[in-house]
C-alpha positions as CSV (number, residue, x, y, z in Angstrom):
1,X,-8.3,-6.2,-8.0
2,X,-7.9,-8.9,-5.1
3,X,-11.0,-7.5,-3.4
4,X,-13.2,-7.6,-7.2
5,X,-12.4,-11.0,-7.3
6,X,-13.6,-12.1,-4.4
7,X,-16.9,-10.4,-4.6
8,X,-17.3,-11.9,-7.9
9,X,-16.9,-15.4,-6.6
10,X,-19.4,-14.9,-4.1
11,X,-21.4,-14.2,-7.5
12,X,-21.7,-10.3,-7.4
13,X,-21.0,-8.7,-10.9
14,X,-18.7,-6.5,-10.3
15,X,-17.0,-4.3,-12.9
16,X,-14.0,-1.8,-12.8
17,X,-14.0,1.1,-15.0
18,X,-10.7,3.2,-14.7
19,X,-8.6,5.7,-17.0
20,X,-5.5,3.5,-18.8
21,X,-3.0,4.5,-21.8
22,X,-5.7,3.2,-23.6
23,X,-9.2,2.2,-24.2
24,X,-11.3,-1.3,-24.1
25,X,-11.0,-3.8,-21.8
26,X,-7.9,-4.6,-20.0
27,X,-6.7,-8.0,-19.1
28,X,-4.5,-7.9,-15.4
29,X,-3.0,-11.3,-14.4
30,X,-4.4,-12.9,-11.5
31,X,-8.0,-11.3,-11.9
32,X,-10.9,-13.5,-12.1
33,X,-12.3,-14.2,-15.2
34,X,-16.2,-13.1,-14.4
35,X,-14.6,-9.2,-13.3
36,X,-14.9,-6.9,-16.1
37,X,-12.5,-4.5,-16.4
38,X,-12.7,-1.5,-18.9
39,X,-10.0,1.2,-19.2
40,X,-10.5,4.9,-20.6
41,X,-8.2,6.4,-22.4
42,X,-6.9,9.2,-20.3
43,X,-5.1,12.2,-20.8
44,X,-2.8,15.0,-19.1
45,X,-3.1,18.4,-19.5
46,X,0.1,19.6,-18.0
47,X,3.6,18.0,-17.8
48,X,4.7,19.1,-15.0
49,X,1.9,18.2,-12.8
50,X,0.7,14.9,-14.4
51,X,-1.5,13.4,-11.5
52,X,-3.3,16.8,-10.5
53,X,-4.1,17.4,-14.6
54,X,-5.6,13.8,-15.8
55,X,-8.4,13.7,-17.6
56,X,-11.0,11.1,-19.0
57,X,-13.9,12.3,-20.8
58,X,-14.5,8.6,-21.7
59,X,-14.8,7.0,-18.2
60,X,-17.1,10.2,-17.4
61,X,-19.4,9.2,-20.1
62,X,-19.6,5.9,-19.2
63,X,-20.2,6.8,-15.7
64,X,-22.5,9.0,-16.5
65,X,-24.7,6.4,-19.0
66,X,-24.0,3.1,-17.1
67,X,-23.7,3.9,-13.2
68,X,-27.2,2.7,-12.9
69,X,-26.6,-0.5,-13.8
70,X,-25.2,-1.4,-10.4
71,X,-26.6,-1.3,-7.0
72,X,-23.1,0.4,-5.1
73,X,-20.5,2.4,-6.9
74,X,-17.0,2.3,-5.1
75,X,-14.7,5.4,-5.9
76,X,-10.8,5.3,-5.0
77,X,-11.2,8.9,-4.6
78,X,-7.8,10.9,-4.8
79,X,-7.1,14.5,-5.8
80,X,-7.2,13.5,-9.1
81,X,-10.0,15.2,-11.8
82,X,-10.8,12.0,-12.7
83,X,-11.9,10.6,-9.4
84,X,-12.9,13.1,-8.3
85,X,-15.4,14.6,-11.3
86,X,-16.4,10.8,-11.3
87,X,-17.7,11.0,-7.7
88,X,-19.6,14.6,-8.4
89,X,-21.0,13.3,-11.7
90,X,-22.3,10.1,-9.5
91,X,-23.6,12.8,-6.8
92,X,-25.8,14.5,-9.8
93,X,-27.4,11.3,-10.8
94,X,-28.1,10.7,-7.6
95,X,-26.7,7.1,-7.4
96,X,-25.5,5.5,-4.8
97,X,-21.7,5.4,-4.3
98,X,-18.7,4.8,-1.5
99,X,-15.8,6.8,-1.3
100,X,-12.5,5.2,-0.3
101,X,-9.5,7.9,0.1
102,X,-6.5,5.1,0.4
103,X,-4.2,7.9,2.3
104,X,-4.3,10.1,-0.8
105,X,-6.4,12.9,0.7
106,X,-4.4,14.1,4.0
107,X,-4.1,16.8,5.2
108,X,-1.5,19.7,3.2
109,X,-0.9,23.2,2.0
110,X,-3.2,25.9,1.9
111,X,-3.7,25.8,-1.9
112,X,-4.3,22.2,-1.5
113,X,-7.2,22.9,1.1
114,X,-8.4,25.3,-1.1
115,X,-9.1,22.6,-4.1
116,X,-10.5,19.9,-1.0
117,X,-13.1,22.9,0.0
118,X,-14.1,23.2,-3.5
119,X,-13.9,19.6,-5.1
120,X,-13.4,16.8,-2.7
121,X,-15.5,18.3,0.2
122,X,-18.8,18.2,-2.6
123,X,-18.1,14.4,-3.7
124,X,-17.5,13.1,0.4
125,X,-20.6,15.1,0.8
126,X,-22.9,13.1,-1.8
127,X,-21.4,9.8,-0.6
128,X,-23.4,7.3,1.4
129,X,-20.1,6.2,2.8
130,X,-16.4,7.3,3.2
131,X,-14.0,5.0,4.5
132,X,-10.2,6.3,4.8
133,X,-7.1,4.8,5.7
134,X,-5.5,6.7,8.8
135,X,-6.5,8.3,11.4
136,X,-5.6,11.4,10.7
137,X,-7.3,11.4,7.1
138,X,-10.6,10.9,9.4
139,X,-10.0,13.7,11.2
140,X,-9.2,15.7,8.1
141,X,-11.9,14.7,5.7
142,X,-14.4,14.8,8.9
143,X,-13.7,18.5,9.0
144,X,-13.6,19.8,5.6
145,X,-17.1,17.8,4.7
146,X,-18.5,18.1,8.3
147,X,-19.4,14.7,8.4
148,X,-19.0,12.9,11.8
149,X,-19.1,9.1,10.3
150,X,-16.2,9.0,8.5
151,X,-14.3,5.5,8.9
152,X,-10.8,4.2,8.9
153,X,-11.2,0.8,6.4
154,X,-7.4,-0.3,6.1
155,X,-6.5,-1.9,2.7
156,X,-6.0,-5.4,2.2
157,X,-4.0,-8.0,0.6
158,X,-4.3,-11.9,0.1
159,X,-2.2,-13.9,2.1
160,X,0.3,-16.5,0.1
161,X,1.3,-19.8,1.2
162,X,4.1,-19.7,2.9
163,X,7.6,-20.2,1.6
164,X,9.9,-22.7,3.9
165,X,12.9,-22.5,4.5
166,X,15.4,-25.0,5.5
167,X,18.0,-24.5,8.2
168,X,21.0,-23.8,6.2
169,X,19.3,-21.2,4.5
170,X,20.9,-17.7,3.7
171,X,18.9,-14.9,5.9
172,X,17.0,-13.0,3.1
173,X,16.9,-9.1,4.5
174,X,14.7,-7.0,2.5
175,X,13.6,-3.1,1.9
176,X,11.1,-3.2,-1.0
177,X,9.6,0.5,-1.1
178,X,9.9,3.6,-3.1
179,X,13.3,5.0,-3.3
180,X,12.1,8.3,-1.6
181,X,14.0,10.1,0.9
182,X,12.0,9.5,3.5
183,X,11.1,5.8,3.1
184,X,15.0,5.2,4.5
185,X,16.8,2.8,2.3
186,X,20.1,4.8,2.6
187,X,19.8,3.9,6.1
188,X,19.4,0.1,5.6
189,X,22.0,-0.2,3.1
190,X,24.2,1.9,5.6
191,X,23.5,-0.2,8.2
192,X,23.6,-3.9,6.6
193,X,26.8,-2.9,5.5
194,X,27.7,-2.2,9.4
195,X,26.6,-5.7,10.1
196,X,28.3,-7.3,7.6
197,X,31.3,-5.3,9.2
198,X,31.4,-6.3,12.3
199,X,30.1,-10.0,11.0
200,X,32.2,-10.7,8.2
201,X,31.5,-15.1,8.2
202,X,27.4,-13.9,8.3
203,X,24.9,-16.1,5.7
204,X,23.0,-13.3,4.7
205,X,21.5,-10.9,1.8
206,X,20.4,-7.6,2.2
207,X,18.3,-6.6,-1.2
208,X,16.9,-3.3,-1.7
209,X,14.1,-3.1,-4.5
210,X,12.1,-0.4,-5.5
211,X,11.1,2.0,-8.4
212,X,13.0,6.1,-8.0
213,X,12.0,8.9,-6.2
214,X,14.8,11.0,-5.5
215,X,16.8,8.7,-3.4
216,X,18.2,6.3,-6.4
217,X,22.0,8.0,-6.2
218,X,22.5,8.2,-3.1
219,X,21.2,4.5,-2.2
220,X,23.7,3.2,-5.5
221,X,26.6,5.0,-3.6
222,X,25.5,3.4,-0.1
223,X,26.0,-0.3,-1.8
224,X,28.9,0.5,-3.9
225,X,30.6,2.1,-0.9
226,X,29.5,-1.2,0.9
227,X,31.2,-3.3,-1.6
228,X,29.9,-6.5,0.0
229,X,28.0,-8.9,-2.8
230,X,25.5,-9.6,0.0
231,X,24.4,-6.0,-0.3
232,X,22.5,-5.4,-3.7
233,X,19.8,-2.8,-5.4
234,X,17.8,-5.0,-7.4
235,X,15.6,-2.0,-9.1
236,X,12.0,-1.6,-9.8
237,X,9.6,-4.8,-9.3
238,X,6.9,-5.8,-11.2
239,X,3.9,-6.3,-9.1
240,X,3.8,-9.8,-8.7
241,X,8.1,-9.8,-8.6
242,X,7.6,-7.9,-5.6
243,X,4.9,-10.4,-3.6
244,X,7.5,-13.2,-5.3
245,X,9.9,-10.9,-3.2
246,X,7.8,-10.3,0.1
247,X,7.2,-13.8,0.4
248,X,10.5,-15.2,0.4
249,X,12.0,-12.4,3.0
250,X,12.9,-13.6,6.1
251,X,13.3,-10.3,7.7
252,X,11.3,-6.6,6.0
253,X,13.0,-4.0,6.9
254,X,11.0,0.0,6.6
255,X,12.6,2.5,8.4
256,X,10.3,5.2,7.1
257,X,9.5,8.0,9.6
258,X,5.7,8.4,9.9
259,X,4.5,5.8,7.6
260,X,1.2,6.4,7.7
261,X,-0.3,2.7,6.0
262,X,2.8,0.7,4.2
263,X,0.7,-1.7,2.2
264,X,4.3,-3.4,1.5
265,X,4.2,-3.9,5.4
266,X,1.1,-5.6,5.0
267,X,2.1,-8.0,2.3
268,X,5.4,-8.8,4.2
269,X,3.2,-9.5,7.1
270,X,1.4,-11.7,5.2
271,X,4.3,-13.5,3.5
272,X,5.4,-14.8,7.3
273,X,8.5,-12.2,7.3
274,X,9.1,-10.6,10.8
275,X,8.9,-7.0,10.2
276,X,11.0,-4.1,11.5
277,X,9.2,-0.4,11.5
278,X,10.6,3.1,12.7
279,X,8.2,3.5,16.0
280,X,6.4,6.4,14.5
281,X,5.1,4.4,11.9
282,X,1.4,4.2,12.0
283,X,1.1,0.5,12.1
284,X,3.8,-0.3,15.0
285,X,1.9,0.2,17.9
286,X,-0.7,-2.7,16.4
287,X,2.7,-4.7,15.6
288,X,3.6,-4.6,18.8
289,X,0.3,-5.2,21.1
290,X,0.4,-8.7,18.9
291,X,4.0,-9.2,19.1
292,X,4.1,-9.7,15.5
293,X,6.4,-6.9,15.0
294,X,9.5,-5.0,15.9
295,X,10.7,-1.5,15.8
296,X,13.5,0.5,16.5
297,X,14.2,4.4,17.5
298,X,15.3,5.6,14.3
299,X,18.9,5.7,14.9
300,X,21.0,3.3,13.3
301,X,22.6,1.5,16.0
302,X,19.3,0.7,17.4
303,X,18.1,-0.5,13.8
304,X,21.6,-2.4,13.5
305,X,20.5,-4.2,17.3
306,X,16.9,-5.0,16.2
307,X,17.9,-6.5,12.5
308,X,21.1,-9.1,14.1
309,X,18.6,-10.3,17.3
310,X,16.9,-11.1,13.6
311,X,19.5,-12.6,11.9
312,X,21.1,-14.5,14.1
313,X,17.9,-16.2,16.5
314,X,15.7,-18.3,14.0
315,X,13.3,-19.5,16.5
316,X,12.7,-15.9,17.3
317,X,12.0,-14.4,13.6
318,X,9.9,-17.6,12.9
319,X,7.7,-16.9,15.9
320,X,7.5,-13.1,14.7
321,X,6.6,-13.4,11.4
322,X,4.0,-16.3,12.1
323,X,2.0,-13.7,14.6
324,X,2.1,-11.5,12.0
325,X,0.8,-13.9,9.4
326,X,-1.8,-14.6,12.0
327,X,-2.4,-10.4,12.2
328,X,-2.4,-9.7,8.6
329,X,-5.3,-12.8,7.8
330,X,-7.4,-11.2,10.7
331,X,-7.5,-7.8,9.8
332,X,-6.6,-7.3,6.5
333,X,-7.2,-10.5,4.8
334,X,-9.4,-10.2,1.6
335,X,-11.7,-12.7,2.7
336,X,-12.4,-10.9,5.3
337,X,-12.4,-6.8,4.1
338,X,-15.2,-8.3,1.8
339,X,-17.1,-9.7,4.7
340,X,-16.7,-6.1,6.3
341,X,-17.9,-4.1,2.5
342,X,-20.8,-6.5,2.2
343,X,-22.4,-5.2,5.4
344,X,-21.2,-1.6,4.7
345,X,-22.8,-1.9,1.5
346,X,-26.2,-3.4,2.9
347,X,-26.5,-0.5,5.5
């Protein structure tokens, strides 16, 4: 939305057609006033698999009828049938359109390769660009559609002003991600309530906010058995709660394992917090040429270490956190991903 704002204020018209619970024109706080946005009524044709079974005969036809009424079309192509039969209905008009994969289309199983060969191998192939998130996704989509131009564009985010604050100040310690296993907010809540242990005097929160996927129970036990106030699950954000949220941390916290592209990283980057990664993550070895990151080796002593050198030096997170400001404008400021999409458009 961020990035169809900007384009429109450097007077493009830009529209964005997507499938929503229902249809006509869909109003999304924070969007600029000249972006159109229509949603399609869309529909599922299984239960159990939601995502892989969505339909929207609606956005096809307007695809279809209306896709030559602008010079680029941009898909957020996913595994989805309705991305993806939008890019293959764009490759039989012949129009002109972009692919961009957001980390959705890595590599998996064998019956997921299958469905790649057959479906998204056919819409990268009609594309005049695909840009990708990872590494890794390059590599993959670059083999199944034999194409030897396939880009890494990362994702961006606007950058707030920054929140100040004063010296007395609690230390705000945040995880803000989905409560899945692997994301590591057992861990965190595990080992705030170690620090707050071993520091019983400390002026700090540790808040853990995020929608469930499998790891709500056990992360509810983790605070309850913590039984410090300072340790608290707030639940599910709203969008713009959760920027509210990223902006006012002092310290993120993501212990994922292989985190291939945490856009939450990128926001908390861009909120001023000094961020803590796992060092497999995908974005730590960046983090840490620009010394506007820190990570730890996964176990939680090392994690416990990283986050009090946090805590207790100000001067220190401050100087963190305001590299990473610095990182997150440069490279994945809006301002300038638009700048980068205007010439990939032209070419």
């Amino acid at each position: 939305m961020n990035i169809a704002a900007e384009q429109a204020r450097r007077g493009c018209t830009v529209a964005i057609a997507g499938a929503s619970a229902t249809s006509g024109p869909v109003d999304f706080e924070g969007v600029a006033r000249h972006v159109q946005v229509l949603g399609f009524k869309c529909q599922t044709l299984s239960g159990r698999r939601p995502f892989t079974s969505m339909i929207s005969p609606g956005l096809w036809r307007f695809i279809w009828s209306h896709a030559g009424d602008y010079d680029v079309v941009h898909v957020h192509l996913g595994r989805d049938p309705v991305s993806a039969l939008s890019a293959l209905l764009l490759r039989s008009r012949g129009r002109k359109y972009v692919v961009q994969t957001h980390g959705m289309v890595e590599k998996k199983g064998w019956l997921t390769r299958i469905y790649d060969e057959l479906v998204i191998r056919m819409a990268i192939r009609g594309s005049r660009l695909v840009l990708v998130l990872t590494p890794s996704e390059r590599s993959y989509l670059g083999l199944i559609s034999s194409r030897d131009d396939v880009m890494v564009f990362p994702n961006a985010t606007s950058i707030p002003a920054l929140t100040f604050h004063q010296e007395e100040d609690s230390v705000a310690v945040l995880f803000l991600a989905r409560l899945h296993p692997r994301k590591g907010a057992v861990q965190f809540a595990n080992v705030a309530a170690r620090i707050l242990r071993t520091q019983v005097d400390l002026d700090v929160t540790f808040e853990i906010a995020g929608p469930d996927e499998g790891d709500l129970a056990a992360v509810k036990q983790a605070v309850e058995q913590a039984a410090d106030p300072r340790i608290r699950y707030l639940g599910p954000l709203t969008a713009s709660e959760a920027l509210a949220k990223l902006a006012s941390a002092d310290v993120y916290v993501l212990p994922a394992v292989s985190e291939p592209f945490g856009m939450t990283v990128i926001e908390a980057l861009a909120g001023g917090a000094a961020v803590v990664l796992h060092r497999s993550a995908a974005l730590t070895p960046e983090l840490l040429n620009a010394s506007a990151g820190v990570s730890f080796d996964g176990s939680d002593a090392d994690l416990m270490s990283v986050v009090t050198s946090l805590i207790d030096d100000r001067a220190l997170r401050t100087a963190i956190g305001g590299r990473g400001r610095e990182l997150a404008a440069r490279r994945y400021g809006i301002a300038s991903s638009v700048d980068h999409l205007e010439r990939l458009y032209a070419q």
